[in-house]
KOLKOL-404611 format. One record per residue (C-alpha): x, y, z; chain; residue in one letter; residue number from 0. Coordinates in nm, 4 decimals, m for minus. Layout:
REM residues N
<<X Y Z> "A" "a" NUM>
...
END
This chain:
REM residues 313
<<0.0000 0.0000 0.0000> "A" "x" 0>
<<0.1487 0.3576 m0.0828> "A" "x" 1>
<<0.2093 0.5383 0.2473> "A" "x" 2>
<<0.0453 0.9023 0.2444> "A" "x" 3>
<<0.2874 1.2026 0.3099> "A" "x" 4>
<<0.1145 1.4749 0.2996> "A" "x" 5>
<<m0.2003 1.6797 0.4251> "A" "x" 6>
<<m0.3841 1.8936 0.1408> "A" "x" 7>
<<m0.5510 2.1938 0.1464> "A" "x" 8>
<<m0.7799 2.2396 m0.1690> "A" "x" 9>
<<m0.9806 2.6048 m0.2403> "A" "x" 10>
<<m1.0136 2.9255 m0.4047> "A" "x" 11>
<<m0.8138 3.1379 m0.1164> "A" "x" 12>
<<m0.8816 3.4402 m0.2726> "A" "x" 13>
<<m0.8207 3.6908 m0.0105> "A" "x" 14>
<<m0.7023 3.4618 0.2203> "A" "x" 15>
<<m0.9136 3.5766 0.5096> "A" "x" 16>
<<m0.9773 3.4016 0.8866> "A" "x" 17>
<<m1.2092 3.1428 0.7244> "A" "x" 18>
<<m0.8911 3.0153 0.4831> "A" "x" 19>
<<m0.6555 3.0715 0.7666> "A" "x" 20>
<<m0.8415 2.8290 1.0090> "A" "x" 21>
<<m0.8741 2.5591 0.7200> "A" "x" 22>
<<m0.5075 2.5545 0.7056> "A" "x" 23>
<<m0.5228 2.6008 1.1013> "A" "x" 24>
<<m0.7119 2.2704 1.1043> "A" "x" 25>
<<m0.4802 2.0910 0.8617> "A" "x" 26>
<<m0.1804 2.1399 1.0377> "A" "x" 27>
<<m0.3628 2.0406 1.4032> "A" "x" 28>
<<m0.4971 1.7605 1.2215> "A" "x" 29>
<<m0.1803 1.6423 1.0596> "A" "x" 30>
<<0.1172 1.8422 1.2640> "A" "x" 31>
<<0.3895 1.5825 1.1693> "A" "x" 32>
<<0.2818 1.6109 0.7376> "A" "x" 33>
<<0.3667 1.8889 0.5061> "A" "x" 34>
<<0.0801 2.1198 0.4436> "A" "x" 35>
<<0.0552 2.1908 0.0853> "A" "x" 36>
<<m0.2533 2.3709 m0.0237> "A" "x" 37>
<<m0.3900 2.3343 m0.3557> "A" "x" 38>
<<m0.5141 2.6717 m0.5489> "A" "x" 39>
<<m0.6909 2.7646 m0.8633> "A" "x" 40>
<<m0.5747 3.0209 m1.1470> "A" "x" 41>
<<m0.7547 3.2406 m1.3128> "A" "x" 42>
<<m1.0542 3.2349 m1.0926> "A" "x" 43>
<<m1.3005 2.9076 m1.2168> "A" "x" 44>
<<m1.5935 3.1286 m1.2690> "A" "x" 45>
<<m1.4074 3.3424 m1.4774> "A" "x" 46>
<<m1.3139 3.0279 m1.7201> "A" "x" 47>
<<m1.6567 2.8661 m1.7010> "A" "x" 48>
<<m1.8475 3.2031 m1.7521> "A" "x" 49>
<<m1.6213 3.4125 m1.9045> "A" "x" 50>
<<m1.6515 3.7892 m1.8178> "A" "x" 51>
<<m1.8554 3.6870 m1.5480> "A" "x" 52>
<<m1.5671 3.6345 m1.3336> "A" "x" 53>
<<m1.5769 3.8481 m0.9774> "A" "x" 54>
<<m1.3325 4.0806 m0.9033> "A" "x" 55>
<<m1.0911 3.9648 m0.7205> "A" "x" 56>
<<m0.8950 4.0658 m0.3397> "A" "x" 57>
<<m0.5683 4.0032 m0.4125> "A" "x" 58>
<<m0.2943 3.8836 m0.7267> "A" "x" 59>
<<m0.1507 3.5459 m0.7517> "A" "x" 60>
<<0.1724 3.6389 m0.6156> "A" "x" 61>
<<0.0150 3.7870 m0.3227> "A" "x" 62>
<<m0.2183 3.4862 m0.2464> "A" "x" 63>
<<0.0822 3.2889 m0.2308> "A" "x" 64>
<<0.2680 3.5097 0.0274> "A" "x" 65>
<<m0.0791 3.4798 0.2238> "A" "x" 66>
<<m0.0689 3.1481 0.2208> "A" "x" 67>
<<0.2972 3.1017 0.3062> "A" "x" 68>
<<0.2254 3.3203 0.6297> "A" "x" 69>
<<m0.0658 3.1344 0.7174> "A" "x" 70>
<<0.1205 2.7701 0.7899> "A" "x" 71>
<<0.1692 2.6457 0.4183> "A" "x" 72>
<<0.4539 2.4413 0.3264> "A" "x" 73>
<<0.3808 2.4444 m0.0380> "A" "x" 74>
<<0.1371 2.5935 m0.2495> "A" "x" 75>
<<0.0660 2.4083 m0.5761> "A" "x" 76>
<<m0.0913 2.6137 m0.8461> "A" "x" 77>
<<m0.3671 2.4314 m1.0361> "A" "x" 78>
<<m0.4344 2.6234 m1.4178> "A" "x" 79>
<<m0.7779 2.6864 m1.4541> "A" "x" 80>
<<m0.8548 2.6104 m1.8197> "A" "x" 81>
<<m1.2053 2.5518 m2.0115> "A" "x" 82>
<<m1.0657 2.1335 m2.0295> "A" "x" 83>
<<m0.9412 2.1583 m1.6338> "A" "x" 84>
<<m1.3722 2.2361 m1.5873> "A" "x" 85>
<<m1.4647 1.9625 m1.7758> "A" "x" 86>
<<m1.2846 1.7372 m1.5638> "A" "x" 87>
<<m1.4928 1.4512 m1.3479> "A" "x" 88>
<<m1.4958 1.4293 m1.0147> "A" "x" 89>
<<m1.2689 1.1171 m1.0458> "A" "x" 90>
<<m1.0058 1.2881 m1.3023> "A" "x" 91>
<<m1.0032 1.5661 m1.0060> "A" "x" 92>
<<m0.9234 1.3759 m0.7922> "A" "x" 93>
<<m0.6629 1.1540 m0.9888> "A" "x" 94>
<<m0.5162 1.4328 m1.1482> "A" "x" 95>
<<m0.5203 1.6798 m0.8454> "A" "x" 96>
<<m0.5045 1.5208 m0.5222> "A" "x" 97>
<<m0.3413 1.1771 m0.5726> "A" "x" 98>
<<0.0544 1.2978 m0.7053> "A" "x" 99>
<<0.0429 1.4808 m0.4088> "A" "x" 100>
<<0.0144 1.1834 m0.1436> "A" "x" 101>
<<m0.2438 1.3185 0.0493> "A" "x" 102>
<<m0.2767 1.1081 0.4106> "A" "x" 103>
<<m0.5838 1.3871 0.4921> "A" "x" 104>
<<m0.7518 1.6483 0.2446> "A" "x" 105>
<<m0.8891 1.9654 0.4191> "A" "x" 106>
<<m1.1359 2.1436 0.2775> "A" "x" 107>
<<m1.4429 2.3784 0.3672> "A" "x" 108>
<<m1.8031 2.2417 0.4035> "A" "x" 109>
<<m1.8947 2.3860 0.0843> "A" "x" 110>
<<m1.6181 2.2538 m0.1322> "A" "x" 111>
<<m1.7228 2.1710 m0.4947> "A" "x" 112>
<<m1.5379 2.0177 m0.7082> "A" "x" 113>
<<m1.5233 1.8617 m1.0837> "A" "x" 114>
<<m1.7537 1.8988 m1.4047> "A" "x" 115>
<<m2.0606 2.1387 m1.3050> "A" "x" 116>
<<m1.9395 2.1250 m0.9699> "A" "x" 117>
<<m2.0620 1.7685 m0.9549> "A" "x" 118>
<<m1.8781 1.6949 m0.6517> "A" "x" 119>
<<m1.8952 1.7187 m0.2845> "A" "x" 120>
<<m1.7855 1.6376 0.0003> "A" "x" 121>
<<m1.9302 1.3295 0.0109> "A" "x" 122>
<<m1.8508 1.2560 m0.2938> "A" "x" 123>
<<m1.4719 1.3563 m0.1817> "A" "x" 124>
<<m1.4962 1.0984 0.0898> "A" "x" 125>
<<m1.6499 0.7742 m0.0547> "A" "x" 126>
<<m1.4172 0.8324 m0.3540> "A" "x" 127>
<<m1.1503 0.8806 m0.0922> "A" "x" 128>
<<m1.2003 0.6092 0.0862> "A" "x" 129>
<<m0.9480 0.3606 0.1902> "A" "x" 130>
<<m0.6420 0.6126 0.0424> "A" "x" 131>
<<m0.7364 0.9278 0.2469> "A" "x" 132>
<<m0.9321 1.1154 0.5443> "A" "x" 133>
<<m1.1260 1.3887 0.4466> "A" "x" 134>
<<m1.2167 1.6956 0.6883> "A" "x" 135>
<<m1.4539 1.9685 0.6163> "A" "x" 136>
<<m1.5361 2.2694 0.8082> "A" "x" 137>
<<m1.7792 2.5233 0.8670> "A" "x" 138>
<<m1.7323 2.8475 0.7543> "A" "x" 139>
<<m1.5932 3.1034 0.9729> "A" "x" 140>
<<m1.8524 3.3912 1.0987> "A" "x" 141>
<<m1.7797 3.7662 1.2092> "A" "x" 142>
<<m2.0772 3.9203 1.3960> "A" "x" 143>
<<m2.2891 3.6369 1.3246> "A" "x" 144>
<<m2.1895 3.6928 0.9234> "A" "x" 145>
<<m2.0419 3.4128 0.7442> "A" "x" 146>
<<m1.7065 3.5641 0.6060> "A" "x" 147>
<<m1.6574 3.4978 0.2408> "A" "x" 148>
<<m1.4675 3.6311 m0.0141> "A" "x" 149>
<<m1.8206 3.7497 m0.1595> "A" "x" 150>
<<m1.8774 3.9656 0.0732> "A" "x" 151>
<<m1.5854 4.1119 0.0804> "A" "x" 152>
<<m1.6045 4.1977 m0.2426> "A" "x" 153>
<<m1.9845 4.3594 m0.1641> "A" "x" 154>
<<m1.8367 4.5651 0.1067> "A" "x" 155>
<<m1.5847 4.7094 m0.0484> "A" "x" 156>
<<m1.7841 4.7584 m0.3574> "A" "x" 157>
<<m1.9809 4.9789 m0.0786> "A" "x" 158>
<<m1.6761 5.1623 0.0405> "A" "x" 159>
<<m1.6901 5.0026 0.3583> "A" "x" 160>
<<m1.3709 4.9497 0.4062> "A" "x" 161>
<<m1.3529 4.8825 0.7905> "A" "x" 162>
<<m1.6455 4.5763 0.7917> "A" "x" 163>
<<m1.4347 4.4509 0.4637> "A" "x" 164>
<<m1.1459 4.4635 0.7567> "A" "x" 165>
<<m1.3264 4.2738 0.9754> "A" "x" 166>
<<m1.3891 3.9875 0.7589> "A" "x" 167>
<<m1.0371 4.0082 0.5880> "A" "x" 168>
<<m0.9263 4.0060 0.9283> "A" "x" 169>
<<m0.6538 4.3009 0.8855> "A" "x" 170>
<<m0.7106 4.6110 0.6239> "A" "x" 171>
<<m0.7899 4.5357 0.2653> "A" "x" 172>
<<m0.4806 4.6236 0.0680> "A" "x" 173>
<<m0.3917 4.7178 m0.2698> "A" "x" 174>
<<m0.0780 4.7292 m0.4457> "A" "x" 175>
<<0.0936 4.8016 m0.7631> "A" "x" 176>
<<0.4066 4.9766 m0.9173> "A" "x" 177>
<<0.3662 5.3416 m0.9207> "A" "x" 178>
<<0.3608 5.5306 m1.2460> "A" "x" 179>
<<0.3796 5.8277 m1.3256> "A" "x" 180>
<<0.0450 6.0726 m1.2956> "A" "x" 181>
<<m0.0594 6.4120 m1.4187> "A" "x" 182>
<<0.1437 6.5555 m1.1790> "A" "x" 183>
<<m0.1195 6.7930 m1.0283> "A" "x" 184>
<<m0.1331 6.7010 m0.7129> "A" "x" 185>
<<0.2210 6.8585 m0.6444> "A" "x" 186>
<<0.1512 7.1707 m0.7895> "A" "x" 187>
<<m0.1537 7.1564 m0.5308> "A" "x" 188>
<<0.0883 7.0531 m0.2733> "A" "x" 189>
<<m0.0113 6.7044 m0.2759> "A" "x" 190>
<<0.2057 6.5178 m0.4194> "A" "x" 191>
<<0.0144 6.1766 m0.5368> "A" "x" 192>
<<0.1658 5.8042 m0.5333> "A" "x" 193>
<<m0.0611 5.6489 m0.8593> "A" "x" 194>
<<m0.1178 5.3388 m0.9062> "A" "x" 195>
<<m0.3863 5.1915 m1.2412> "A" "x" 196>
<<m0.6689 5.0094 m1.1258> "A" "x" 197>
<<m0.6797 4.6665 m1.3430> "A" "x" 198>
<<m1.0306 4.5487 m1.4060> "A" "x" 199>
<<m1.0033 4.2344 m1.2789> "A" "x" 200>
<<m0.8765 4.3775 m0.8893> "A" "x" 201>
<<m1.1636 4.4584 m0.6615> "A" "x" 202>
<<m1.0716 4.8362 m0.5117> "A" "x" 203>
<<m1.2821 5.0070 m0.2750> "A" "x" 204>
<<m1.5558 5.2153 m0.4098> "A" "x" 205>
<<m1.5175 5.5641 m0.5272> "A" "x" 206>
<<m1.4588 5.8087 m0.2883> "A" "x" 207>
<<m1.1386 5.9679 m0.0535> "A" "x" 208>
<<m0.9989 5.7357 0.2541> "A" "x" 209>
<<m0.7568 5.7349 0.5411> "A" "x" 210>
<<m0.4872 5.4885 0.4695> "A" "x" 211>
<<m0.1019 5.3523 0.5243> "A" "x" 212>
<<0.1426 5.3294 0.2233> "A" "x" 213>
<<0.4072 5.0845 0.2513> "A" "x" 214>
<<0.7045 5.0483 0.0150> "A" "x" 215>
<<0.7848 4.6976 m0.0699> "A" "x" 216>
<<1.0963 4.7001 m0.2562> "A" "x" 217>
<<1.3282 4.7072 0.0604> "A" "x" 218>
<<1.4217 5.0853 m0.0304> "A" "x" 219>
<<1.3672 5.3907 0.1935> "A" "x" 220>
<<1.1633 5.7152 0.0547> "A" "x" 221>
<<1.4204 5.7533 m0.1916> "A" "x" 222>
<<1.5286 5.4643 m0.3084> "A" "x" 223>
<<1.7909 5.3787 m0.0866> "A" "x" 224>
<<1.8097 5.0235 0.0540> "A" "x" 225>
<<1.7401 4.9651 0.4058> "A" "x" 226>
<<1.9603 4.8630 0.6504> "A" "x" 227>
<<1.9749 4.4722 0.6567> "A" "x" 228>
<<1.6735 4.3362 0.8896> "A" "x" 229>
<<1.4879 4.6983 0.8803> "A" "x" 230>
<<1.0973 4.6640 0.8697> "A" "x" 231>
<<0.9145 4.8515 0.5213> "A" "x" 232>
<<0.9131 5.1832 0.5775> "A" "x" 233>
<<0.5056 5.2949 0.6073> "A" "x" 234>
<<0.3967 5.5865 0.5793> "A" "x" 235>
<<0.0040 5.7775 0.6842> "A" "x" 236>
<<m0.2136 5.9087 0.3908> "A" "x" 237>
<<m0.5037 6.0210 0.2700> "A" "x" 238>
<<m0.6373 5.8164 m0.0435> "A" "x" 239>
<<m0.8618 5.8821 m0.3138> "A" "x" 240>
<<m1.0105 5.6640 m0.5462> "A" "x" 241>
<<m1.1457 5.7244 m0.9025> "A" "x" 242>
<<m1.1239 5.9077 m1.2435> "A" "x" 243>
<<m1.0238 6.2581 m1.0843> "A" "x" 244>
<<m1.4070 6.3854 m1.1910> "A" "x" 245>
<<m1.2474 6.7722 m1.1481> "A" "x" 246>
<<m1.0487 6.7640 m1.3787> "A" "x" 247>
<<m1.2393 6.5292 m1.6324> "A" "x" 248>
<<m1.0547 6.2269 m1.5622> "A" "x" 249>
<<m1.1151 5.8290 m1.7316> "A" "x" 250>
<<m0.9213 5.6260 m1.5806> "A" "x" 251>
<<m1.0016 5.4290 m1.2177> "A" "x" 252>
<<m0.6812 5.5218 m1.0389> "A" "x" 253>
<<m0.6010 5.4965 m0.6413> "A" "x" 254>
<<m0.3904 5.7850 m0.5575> "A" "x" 255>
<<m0.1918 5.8185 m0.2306> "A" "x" 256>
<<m0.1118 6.1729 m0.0510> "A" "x" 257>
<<0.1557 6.0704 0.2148> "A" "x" 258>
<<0.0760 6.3257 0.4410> "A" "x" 259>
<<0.3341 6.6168 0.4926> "A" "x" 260>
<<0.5856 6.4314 0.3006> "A" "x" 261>
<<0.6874 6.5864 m0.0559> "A" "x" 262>
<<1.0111 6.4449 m0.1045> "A" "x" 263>
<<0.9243 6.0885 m0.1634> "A" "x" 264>
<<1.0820 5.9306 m0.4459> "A" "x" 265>
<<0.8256 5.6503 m0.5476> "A" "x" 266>
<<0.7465 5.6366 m0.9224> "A" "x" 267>
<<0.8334 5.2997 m1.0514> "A" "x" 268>
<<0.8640 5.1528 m0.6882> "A" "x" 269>
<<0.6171 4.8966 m0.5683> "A" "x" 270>
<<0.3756 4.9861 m0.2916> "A" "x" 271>
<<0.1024 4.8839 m0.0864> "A" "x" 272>
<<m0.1644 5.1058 0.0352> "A" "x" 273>
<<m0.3788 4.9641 0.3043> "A" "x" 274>
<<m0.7359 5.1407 0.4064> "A" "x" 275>
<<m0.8132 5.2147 0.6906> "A" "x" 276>
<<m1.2062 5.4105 0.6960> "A" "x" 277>
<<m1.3506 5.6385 0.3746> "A" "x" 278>
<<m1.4054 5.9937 0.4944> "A" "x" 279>
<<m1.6225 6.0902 0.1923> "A" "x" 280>
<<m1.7504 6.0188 m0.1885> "A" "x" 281>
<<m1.5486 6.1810 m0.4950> "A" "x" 282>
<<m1.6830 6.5501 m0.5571> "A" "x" 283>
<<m1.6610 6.7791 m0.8820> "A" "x" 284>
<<m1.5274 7.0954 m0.7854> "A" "x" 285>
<<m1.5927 7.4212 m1.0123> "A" "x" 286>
<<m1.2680 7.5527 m0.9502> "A" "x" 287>
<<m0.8788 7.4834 m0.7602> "A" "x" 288>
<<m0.9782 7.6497 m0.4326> "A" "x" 289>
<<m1.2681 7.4606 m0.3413> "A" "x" 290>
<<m1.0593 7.1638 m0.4317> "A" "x" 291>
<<m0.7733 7.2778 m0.1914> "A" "x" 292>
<<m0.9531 7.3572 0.0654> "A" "x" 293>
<<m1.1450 6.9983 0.0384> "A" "x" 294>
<<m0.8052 6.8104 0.0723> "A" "x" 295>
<<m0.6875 7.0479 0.3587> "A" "x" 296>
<<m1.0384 6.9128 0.5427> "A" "x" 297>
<<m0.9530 6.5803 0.4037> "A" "x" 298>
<<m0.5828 6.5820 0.5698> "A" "x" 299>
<<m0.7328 6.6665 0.9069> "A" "x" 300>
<<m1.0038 6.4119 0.8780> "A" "x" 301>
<<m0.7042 6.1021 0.8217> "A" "x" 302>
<<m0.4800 6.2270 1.1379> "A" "x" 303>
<<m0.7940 6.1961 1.3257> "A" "x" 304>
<<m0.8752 5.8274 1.1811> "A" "x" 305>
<<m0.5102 5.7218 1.1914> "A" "x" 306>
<<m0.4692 5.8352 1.5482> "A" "x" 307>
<<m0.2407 6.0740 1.4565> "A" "x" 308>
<<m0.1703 6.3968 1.6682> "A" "x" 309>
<<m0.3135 6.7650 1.5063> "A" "x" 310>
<<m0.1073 6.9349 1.2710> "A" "x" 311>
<<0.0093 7.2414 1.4425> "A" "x" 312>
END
């Protein structure tokens, strides 16, 4: 008989929030002597199976796979999503997916599909398991009697609400990207802007201005220095808007990132993260400059409150 190695993880992940983080939790309690390897899927399925229908989604491949590592995985396998991957049985699934990876327990939620129209479940996981594997499924994790899902994560953030997206995320819903160069108004208003593009397929908070943290990610200080060996990201406070720029008839969905009372940073081209914290309003089309100004100076004192930060003197 082949002697199992391994426990598996199997699910979406996107996001990675507490309800993910307990699977794997539960994985490595249930297994602590195995290596944890979770198993992921890329592009998102519904994206494949309906195309364009897709949801947006919480985080990029890359990150999901830090998120994962941090959370207790040993491995993260990779599955690609493809129109012939969907039309897979619930037998080739499990042939093709779970079996090379030895699998003495698979882990999964208590709402895990799996196979050709979702034909699978977990019971259909176990009896086909049985006799080469254990299967445990959980229930989902709840916040405030709410069932956390990626879903609603989306649908809260969607709704600007960035701090119950928080809640279910279980830390601040981040974004990142490589910053490029804007229009470059925001320093001639004395707010200088960190941009980064909104892709369609990223969910970003809905329109509007936020309090916020930007964190640089490439190891370098505010100008592009490297930091000492073993120094933490630099991070920085900021107030964050989110949108086409209506003022000033803008098109495309950019976040931009005022790093309050700092205009010497020395960011474009350097990858950052910019974590929200609470939205202090909607975007507004102002007639002129002034009432623009005089917006973002309201705005500025609205983050240091939010952010805990002391008044401006």
């Amino acid at each position: 008989m082949r002697v199992s190695q391994t426990v598996v993880v199997i699910g979406n992940f996107d996001g990675v929030h507490p309800g993910h983080r307990e699977v794997l939790r539960a994985a490595r309690a249930a297994e602590p002597g195995l290596p944890l390897i979770v198993v992921t899927f890329w592009p998102h399925p519904l994206s494949v199976v309906r195309p364009g229908g897709g949801p947006m989604l919480l985080s990029r491949l890359d990150e999901r796979v830090e998120l994962l590592r941090q959370a207790g995985a040993d491995d993260v396998h990779v599955v690609e999503f493809t129109r012939d991957f969907a039309r897979m049985s619930p037998e080739q699934f499990i042939a093709h997916v779970i079996e090379p990876l030895a699998p003495r327990r698979v882990v999964v939620g208590e709402n895990f599909r799996f196979g050709h129209q979702a034909a699978g479940s977990v019971e259909t996981l176990r009896r086909l398991g049985e006799g080469r594997f254990e299967v445990t499924a959980l229930k989902l994790v709840a916040h405030d009697d709410e069932e956390t899902c990626s879903t609603l994560i989306r649908q809260a953030l969607a709704a600007g609400d960035v701090q119950r997206a928080a809640q279910h995320l279980g830390r601040p819903f981040r974004f990142t990207g490589v910053v490029k160069t804007g229009d470059r108004r925001g320093r001639v208003l004395g707010f200088p802007t960190a941009n980064l593009p909104v892709p369609p397929e990223l969910a970003c908070p809905l329109d509007g201005v936020y309090a916020g943290w930007v964190t640089r990610l490439d190891g370098r200080d505010a100008h592009g220095r490297p930091l000492p060996a073993g120094a933490r990201a630099e991070r920085w406070p900021s107030a964050v808007s989110v949108g086409t720029n209506p003022t000033f008839d803008g098109i495309d969905r950019r976040v931009e990132a005022y790093v309050l009372d700092r205009t010497d940073l020395e960011l474009y081209g350097a990858p950052i993260a910019v974590d929200f914290v609470a939205r202090i309003r909607g975007q507004i089309r102002f007639s002129g400059v002034e009432g623009l100004i005089a917006q973002m100076d309201d705005d500025v004192v609205r983050c240091r409150a939010l952010l805990g930060l002391a008044p401006k003197d």
